[in-house]
N, C-alpha and C positions, 0 to 999 in steps of 0.2 A: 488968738488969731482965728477968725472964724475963716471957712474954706469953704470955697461955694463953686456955683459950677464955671471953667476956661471961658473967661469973656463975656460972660455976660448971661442974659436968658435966652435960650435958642442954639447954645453952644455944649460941643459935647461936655459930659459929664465924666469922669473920672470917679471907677469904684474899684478898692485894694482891697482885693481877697486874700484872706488867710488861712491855711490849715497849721493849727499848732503843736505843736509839739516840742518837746527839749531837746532831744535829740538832733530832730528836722524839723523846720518848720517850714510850709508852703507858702509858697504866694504866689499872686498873678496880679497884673493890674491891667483893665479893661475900660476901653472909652466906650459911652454909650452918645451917639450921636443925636439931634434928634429924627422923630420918625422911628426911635428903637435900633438901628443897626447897632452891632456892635465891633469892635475888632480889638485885638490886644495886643496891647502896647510888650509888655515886661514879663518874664516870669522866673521861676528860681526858687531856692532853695538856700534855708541860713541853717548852717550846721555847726553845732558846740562838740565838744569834746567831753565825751566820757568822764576823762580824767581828771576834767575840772569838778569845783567845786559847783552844787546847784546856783547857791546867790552868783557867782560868774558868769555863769549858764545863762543865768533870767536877765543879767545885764545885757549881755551880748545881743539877748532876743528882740532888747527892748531900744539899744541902739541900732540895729540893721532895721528894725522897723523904722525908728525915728527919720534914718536918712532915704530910707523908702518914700517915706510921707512927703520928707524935703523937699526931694527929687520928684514924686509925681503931682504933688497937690492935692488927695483924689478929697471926693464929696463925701463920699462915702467906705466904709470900711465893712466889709461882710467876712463876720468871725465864725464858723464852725465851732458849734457848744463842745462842752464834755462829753464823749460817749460814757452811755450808761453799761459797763461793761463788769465784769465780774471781781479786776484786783484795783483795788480801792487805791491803794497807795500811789499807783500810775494814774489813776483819776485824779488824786489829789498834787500830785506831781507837774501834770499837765494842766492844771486851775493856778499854779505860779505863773509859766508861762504864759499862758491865757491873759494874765492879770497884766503882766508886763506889756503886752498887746494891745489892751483894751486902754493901759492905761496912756501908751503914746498918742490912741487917737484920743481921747477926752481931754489931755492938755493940749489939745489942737485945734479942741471943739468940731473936731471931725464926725458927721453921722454915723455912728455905730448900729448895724445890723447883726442881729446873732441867730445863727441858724441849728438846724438839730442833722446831721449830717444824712438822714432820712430825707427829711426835706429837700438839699443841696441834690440828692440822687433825684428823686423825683421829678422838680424841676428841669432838670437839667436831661437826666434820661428816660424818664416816664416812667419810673418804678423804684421805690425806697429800695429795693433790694438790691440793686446794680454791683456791680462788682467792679475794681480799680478801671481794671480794662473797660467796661463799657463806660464810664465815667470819660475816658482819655480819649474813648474814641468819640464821643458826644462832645466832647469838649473841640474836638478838631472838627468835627462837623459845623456846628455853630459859629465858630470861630472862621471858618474857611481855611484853616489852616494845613500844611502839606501834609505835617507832623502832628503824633498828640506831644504833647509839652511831656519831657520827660525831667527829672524822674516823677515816679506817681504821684507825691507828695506835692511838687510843682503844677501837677496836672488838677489837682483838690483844690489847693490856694486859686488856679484860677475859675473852677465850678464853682465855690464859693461868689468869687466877684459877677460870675454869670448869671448866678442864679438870682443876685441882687439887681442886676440889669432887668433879666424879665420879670420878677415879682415886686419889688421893693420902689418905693416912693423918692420922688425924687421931683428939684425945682421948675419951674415953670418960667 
């Protein structure tokens, strides 16, 4: 099923961000209207349990995304890569997840966007170095919103879909 943009050419665009993780995973989803406005629709947080086992983990991940998809349609999906960080195991821990992720939008034939979470800051705050809080606070600025989307992981999943709004290609 291919997914393109709500009604037609000229009509907003729906982009599902994701910060992943096992533990927590972010999201946001954001209409891009045209003319670039933006505003957001959704945001949240899908949380497993410790105590399970990983394969139950990566299901869970890969169902709450699916009915995500369901539920918004979006065009596109903007994924936060692996951080390149020092303990390998949680690198490679967080690329199941990831995998469950990428893999709900490509049986959807959803446009998949993947970013380096340097990027995602940048864009979004004007410096790959940003710290949660400026992220959450940029992300309410942009957004117009009252609030930054809490918790901070929900506030990621939606820089993710913002930062695919302002940089990332999309139908005509």
């Amino acid at each position: 099923m291919a997914v393109t943009a709500r009604e037609g050419a000229g009509a907003e665009v729906v982009v599902l961000g994701i910060d992943p993780g096992t533990a927590v995973t972010g999201y946001g989803v954001v209409a891009r209207r045209p003319g670039g406005a933006v505003s957001l629709v959704e945001c949240g947080v899908i949380r497993t349990s410790a105590a399970e086992a990983l394969p139950h983990r990566i299901r869970e991940i890969y169902e709450e995304v699916v009915s995500l998809v369901e539920r918004h349609r979006p065009f596109a999906m903007a994924v936060e890569n692996v951080f390149q960080g020092k303990n390998v195991q949680s690198a490679l821990t967080l690329g199941h997840a990831r995998g469950a992720i990428l893999l709900a939008a490509a049986l959807r034939d959803i446009v998949i966007a993947e970013y380096a979470p340097r990027e995602i800051k940048k864009v979004v705050v004007g410096t790959g170095q940003a710290t949660k809080d400026q992220v959450g606070f940029m992300v309410k600025h942009h957004l117009k919103l009252r609030e930054e989307p809490r918790p901070a992981d929900a506030a990621d999943g939606v820089a993710a879909a913002l930062c695919h709004c302002l940089v990332g290609s999309f139908p005509r």
